[in-house]
N, C-alpha and C positions, 0 to 999 in steps of 0.2 A: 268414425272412419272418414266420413265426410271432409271434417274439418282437417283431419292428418291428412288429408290429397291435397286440399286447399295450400296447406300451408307447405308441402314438398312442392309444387304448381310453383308458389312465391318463390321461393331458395332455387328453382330450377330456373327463375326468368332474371335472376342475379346474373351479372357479366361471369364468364370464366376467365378472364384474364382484363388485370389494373394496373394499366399503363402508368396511370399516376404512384400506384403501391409500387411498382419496380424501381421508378424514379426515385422515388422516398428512400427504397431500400440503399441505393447508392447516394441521395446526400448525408443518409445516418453516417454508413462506412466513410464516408468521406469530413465528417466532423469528427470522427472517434481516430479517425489517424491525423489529422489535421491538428489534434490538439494533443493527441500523446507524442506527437513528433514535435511539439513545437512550435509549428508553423502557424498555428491562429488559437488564438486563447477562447474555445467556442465548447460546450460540452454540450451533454446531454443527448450523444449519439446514441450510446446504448441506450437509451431509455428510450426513445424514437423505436431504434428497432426489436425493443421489448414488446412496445403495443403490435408494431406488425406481426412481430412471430405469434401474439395473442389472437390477431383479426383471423391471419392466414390460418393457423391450426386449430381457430375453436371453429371456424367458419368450414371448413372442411367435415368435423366433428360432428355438426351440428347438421349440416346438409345430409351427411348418410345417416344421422339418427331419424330426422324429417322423411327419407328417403326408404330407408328397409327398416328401421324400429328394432334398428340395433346398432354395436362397433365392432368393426373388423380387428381386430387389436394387430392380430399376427401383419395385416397388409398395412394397420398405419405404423407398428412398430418398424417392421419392414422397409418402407418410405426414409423412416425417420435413419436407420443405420444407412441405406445406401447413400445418401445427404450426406449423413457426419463423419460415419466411422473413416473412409481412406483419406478423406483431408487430413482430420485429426490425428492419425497413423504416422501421414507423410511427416505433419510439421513437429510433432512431438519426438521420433526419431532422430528426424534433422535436427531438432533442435538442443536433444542429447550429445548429438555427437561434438558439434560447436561448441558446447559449453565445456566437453570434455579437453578437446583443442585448444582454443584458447581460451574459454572462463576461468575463476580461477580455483585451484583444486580445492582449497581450503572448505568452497561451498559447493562441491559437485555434490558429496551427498544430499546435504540440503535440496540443490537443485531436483533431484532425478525424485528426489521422495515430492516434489511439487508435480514431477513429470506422472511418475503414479497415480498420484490425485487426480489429475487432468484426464488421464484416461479413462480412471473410471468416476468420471463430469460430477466430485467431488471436490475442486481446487477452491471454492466459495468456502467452502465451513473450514477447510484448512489454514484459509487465511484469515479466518474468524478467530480459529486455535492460537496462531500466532502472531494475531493482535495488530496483522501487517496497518499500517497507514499509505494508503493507496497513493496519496500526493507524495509522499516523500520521493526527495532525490538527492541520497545520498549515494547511489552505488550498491541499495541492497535490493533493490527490486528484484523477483522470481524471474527469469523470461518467459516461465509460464503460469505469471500470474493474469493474463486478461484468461484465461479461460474459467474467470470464477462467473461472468456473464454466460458463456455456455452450459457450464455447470449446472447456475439456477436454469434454462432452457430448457435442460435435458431432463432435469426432476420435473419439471412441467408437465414434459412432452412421457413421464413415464406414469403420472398422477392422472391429467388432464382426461384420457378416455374414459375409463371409467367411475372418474368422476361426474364427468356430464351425461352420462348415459344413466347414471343412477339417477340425475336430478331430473334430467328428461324423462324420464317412465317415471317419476313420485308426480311431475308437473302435468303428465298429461291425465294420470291416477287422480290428483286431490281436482287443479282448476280446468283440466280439459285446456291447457294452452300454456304459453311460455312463463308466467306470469311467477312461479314459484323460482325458475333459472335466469329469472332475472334478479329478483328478491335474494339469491341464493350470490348472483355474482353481485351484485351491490354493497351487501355484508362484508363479503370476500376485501372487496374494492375499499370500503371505508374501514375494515379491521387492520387491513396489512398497511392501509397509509397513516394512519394512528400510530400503529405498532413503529413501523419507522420513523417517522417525527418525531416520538417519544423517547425513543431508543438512541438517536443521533447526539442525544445531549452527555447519555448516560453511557453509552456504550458504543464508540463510531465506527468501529469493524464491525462490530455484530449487525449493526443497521445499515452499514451500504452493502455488507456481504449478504447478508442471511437472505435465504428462501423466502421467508415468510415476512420478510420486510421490505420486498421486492417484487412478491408476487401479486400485487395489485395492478401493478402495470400489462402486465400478462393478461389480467382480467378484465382490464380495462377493454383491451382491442376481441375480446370473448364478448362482452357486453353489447359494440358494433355487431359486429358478427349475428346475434341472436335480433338485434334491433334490423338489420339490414333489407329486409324487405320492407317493413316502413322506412325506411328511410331513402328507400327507391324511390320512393314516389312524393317522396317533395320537388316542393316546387324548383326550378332546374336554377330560372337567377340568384333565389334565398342559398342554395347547395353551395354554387359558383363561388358568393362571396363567403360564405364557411369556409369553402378549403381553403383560399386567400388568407383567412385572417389564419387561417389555422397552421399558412406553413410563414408567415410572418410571428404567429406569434412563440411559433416554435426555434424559431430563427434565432428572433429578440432574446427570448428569456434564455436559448442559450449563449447568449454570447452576456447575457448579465451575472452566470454566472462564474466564481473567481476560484482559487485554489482557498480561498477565505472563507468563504460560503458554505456554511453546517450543509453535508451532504448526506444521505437521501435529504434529509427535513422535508421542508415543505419547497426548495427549490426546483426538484425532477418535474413537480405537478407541472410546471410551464412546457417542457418542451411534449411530456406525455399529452397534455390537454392540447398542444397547438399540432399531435402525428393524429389525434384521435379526431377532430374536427378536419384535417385533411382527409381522411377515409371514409369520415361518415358522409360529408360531401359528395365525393368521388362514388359514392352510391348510387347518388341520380343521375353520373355521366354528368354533367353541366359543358356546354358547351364551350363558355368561357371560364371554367374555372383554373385553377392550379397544374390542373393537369397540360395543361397548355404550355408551361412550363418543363412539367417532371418527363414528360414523356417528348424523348428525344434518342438520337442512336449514340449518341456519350454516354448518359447517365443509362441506359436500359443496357451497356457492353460493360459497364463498374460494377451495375448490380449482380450481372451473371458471375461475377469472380468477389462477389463481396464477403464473402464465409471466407476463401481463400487468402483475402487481402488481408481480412481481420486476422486470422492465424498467422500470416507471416509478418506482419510488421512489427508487432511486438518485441518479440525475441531479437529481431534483427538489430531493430533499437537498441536492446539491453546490450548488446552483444556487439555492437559494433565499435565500441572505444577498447576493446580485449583484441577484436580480428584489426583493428587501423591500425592499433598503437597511439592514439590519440584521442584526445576527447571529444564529445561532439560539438562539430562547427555548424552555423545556420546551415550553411549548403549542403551538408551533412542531412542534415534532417529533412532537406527535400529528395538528397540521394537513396535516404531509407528509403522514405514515401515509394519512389519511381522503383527502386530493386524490388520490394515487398510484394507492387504491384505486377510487377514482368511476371515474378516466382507462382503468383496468385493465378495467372493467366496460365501460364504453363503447368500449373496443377489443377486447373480447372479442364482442361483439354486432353491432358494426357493419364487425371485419375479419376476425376471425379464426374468427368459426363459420362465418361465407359461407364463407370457403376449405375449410377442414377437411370443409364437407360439399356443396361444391360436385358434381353430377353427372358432370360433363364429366372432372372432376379429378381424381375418385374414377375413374371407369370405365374413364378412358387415362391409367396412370402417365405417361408419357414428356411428358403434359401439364402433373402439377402438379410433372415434374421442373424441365420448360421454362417454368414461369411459376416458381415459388420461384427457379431459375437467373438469371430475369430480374429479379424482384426484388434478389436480392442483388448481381447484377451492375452493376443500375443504383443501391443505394445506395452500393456502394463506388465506381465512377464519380464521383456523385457529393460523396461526401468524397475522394475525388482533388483533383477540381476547386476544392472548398473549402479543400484543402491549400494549394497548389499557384498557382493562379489570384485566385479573390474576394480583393480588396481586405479588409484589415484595418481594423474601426470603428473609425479614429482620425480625431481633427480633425486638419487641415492643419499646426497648427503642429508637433503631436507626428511627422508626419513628418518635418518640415524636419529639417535635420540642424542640430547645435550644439555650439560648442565653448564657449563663455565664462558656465560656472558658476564659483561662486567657491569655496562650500562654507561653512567656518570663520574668521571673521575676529578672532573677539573672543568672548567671552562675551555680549556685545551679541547678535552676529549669530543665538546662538542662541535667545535672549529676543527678538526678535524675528521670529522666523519661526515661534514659538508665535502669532504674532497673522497667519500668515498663512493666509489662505481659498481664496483663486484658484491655481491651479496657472501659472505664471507660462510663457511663451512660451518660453523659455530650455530651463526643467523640462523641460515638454515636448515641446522637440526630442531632450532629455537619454533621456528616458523609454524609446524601444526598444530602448535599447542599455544600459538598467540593468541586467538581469539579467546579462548578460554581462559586467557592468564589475566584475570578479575581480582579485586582484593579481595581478602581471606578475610578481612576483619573490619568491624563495624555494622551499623544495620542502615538500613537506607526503604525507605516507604514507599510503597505504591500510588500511581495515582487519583486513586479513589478515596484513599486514607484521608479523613480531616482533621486527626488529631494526632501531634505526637504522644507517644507512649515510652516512657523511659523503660525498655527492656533490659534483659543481661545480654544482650549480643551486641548493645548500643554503649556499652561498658568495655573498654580495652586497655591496653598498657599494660601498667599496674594498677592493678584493682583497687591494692591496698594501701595507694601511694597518700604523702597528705596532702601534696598539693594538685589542683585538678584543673583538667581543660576543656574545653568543651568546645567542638570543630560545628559547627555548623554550614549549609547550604545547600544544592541541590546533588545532581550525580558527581558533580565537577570537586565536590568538597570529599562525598562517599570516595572518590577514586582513589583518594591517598591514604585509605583506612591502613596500609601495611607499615606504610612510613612510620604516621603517627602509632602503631601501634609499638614498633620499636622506640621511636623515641619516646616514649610515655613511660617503658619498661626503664630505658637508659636514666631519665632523669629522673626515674620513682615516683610518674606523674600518671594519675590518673584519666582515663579520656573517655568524655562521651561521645558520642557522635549523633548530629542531629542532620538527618539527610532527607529529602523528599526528590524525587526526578522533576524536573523540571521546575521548580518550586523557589524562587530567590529567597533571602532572608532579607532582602531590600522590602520598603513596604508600596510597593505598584503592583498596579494591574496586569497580569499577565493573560495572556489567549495561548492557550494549550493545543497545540496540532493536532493531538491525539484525539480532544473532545473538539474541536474546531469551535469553543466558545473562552470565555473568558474564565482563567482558575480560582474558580472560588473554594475550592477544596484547598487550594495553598494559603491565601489569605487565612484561614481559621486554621488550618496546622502550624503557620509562623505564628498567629498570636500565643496556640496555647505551646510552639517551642520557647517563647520569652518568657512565659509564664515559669516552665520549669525551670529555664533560665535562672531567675530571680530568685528561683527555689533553691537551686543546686550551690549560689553563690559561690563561683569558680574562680581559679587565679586567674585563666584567660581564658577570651573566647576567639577562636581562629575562624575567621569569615572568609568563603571562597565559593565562586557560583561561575556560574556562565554569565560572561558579558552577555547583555540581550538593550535590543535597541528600543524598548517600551522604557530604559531604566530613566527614571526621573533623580535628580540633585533632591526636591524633598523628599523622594522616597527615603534616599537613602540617610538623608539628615534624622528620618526621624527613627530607621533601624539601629546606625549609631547611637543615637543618644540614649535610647532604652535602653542597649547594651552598655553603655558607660555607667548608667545609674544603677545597674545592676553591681556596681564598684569594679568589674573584672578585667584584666589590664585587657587592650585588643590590641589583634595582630589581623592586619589585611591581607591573603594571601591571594597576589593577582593572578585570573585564570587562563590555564594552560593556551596553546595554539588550536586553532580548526584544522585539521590537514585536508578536509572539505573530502575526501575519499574514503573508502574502506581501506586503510596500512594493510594490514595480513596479504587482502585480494592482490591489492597495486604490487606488494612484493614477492607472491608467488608468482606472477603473468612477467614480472622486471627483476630476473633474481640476476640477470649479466648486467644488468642499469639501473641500479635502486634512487637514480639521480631522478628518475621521472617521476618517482613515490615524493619526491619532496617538495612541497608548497614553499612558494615566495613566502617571507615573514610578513611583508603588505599584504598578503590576502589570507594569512594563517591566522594571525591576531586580527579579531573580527572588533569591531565598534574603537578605535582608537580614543576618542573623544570621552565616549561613556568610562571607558577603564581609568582617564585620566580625571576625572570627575571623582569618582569612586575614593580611587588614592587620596585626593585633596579634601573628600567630605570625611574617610577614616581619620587622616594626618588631624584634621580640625579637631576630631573628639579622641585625639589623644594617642591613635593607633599606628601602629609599626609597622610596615610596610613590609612586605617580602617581596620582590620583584621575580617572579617564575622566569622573564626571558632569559637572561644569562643559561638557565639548564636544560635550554631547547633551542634556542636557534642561534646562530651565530652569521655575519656576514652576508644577513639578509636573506639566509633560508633556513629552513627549519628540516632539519634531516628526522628521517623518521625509521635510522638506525644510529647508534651511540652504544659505541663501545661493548658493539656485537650483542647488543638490547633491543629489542624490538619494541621501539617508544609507544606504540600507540594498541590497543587491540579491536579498534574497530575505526570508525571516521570521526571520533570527537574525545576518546577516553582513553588518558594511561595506562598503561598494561602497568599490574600490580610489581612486577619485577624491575621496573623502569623507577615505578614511585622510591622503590622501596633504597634503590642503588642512590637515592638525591635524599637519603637520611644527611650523610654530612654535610648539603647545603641548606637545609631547614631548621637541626638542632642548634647550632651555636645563637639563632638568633630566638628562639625559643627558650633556649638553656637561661638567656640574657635575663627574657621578659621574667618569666619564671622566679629566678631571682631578685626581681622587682629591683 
């Protein structure tokens, strides 16, 4: 008993309030928007404010265990709802309604089932589920995807009590002192930063999203928290220069890191290790240390709205080339910045100080359990409904349903639908069912896969034909499985199809975004797809990939020529345009101006140089060129409607209806080869 006064004595001679933790808490918010806006290429804010949310809630935890030899659950649950639930409410609503106004309908369901997630601080595992790639900037980002950092938070914040309550009564039961909850978060700390390092190679949504490869950072600022009465009492100049080096070195290593840089791995450790040496410092007060800095009436008035600022800048971002009409300009991305911020302020004053210090709320947990309960109840209700129920902002015509697009008729057809403005009746009825309009035929591998497999769904045409083709290359070759499969029927040619995502049939090194390392899954599926290759002994092999600017001249001299000596005639088929956007999105939001949906041809056709490399390395070993621009872009832009076809069904892939209408500019030069 002795020693549990003693050490309640320690935790009670701890500061109640860290001038320097307030400060931190607004440089975190302020590198977490700083770099999703654009404005300075600096990461590792949320991980900064992972360790605090750690310090602040295990250090609370940990004091009323030292203190009464128990947890209040009802009064910290309580805490935790008046805090989250009406911010989260506010911005989740708003940001329903926005998306219904102008995002674009095609992903509103999508949308509002992420908004569900978010409410109930599950939107992490759901973008585990869907494999989301956090760096990309294509136009698909959620705008309630930063809520996967609150998410893991909130599992925390629903774990954490009586978790450490159980360790604290084993710790004081077996060694009479902390020594077991330190043991216990140390494991915690070296299990989950393993588990993500390890994970990041094999899996990289699972490991920047997931709980349990995240939640060491948490544990980390738990760890302080439990250390913090020794750590009062060092010496005050040794403290000083710890927080120093500790908000330099959090600084540093964030701004070392890139959109390149395997994330969690092992790069988060720097700015987590450089928030956790500013607080442990910050223990002993030091007279000259960091806080000398952090603590100021700037950064201590950002911090008070920093939950707020994070909620709203996001979405605003996503959502603000839908509400402009335009894409984003730099100055743009400091006007999100400053809107997010205003909105953050004025939701901090007029929702969420009422709650947090509401009388009624504070004095009967079980009140602000059952009002945040109620709130979150009723915004996930809510995007249920909007799942689920509300009508999609589309005009009537894009509902009707439609069969009679035409597509590609001519070179004409595409020169003129450069001149077209109006989204045509046709379009869209065509229009909700563009995303989904994928080809029906061919097989195409995942990218974990390291071996092709010749299956029967990687078999098309005619099956039974004698002479045979074999398409090769990554999604860009799979996208024309409809084509080739009628033209294979037409000429009584048999087609295999050999696809991998991302994966060239060029022999270079590729770095994969998805694993953020180099694809060595592709290298050993292109060798053993040569292998069947050689096996299948084919009339031709039709090569098509996505330009990529890693591609090397030897690579490609040496995938030719292994296909040549395979005897089988080639045909180089150059690949399609970028429209650099989601089509569907751009021309549900532009259906009176589908002229905005269309990319210049100079910024459509991505690596000019490399494509022309390509042609002249196929032309060398023997191969037949097909030129794809002619049946996309004419006159310097690439329309991304053709003959009331909706060319594209996401930001890089032909919609299978589009391929299929460009049968008669493919067969005659196929029919040619064929005939040797």
């Amino acid at each position: 008993m002795t020693r549990h006064r003693s050490s309640a004595a320690q935790t009670e001679g701890l500061r109640k309030y860290r001038p320097d933790i307030q400060g931190l808490r607004a440089v975190a918010i302020m590198m977490v928007v700083a770099m999703h806006c654009g404005i300075l290429d600096i990461h590792g804010g949320v991980d900064v404010s992972f360790v605090l949310s750690g310090f602040l809630i295990g250090g609370q935890l940990l004091a009323e265990i030292e203190k009464t030899g128990k947890v209040s659950l009802s009064k910290f649950w309580a805490r935790r709802f008046r805090r989250l639930a009406p911010g989260m409410t506010v911005v989740v609503l708003a940001t329903a309604s926005l998306a219904w106004i102008y995002g674009s309908p095609l992903r509103f369901r999508d949308t509002m089932e992420d908004g569900l997630a978010s409410a109930l601080s599950v939107m992490n595992w759901r973008l585990v589920e869907t494999g989301t790639d956090y760096f990309a900037n294509d136009g698909t980002q959620s705008p309630y995807q930063h809520f996967w950092s609150l998410g893991i938070e909130e599992q925390f914040y629903l774990a954490a009590p009586p978790v450490l309550f159980a360790m604290a009564w084993l710790s004081r039961a077996v060694f009479r002192n902390r020594v077991l909850v330190g043991l216990f978060l140390g494991a915690v700390i070296g299990g989950s930063f393993w588990v993500g390092y390890t994970q990041t190679s094999v899996d990289q949504p699972l490991a920047y999203f997931g709980t349990h490869t995240r939640i060491w950072e948490l544990t980390v600022g738990i760890l302080i928290a439990l250390g913090a009465p020794l750590l009062s009492r060092m010496n005050r100049a040794v403290a000083g220069v710890i927080s120093w080096l500790g908000l330099a070195t959090a600084i540093g290593t964030a701004l070392l890191i890139t959109p390149q840089t395997p994330l969690p791995g092992y790069a988060v450790a720097g700015p987590v290790l450089g928030a956790a040496m500013i607080i442990a410092g910050g223990c002993a007060a030091p007279r000259l240390g960091a806080e000398r800095l952090l603590d100021n009436p700037v950064l201590n008035s950002v911090a008070n709205v920093s939950y707020g600022w994070y909620l709203w800048h996001w979405p605003i971002l996503i959502l603000w080339p839908d509400i402009t009409g335009h894409e984003l300009s730099y100055s743009d991305r400091f006007r999100v910045a400053s809107l997010s911020l205003i909105l953050a302020y004025a939701m901090f004053y007029v929702v969420e100080h009422r709650f947090r210090t509401n009388a009624q709320l504070v004095a009967r947990p079980w009140k602000g359990i059952f009002a945040g309960g109620t709130a979150v109840a009723g915004t996930a209700a809510a995007a249920a409904f909007a799942m689920t129920v509300l009508p999609l902002n589309l005009s009537a015509s894009a509902v009707a349903a439609s069969s009679d697009t035409v597509g590609w008729s001519g070179t004409e057809s595409v020169r003129a639908s450069v001149l077209h403005k109006q989204l045509s009746g046709v379009a869209q009825g065509a229009l909700p069912k563009s995303p989904d309009d994928q080809t029906h035929y061919g097989c195409i591998d995942n990218t974990d896969v390291e071996e092709f497999v010749l299956r029967d769904n990687c078999v098309i045409g005619d099956k039974t034909g004698e002479k045979s083709v074999v398409v090769i290359g990554d999604s860009h070759a799979w996208q024309w499985g409809d084509a080739f499969d009628e033209i294979g029927r037409k000429l009584h040619a048999k087609v295999v199809t050999m696809a991998k995502g991302g994966c060239s049939p060029e022999v270079y090194a590729i770095k994969n975004p998805e694993l953020n390392r180099e694809y060595s899954e592709c290298d050993s599926w292109r060798k053993t797809a040569f292998e069947e290759i050689r096996k299948l002994k084919p009339d031709v092999v039709v090569v098509t990939d996505r330009v990529r600017q890693e591609a090397t001249e030897a690579g490609a001299e040496e995938a030719f020529q292994t296909l040549e000596d395979s005897g089988a005639e080639i045909v180089y088929l150059t690949d399609t345009p970028q429209p650099g956007r989601n089509v569907p999105d751009c021309l549900a939001t532009h259906i009176d101006d589908v002229t905005a949906c269309n990319p210049a041809q100079d910024k459509a056709i991505e690596y000019t140089d490399h494509r022309a490399m390509e042609q002249k390395v196929a032309k060398r070993h023997g191969g037949v060129v097909i030129d794809t621009l002619p049946a996309f872009c004419a006159d310097d832009v690439c329309p991304t409607v053709i003959g009331d076809q909706i060319v594209y069904f996401d930001s890089s892939h032909i919609t299978a209806g589009y391929a299929k209408s460009l049968v008669p500019f493919l067969q005659p030069t196929l029919k040619k080869v064929l005939a040797g």
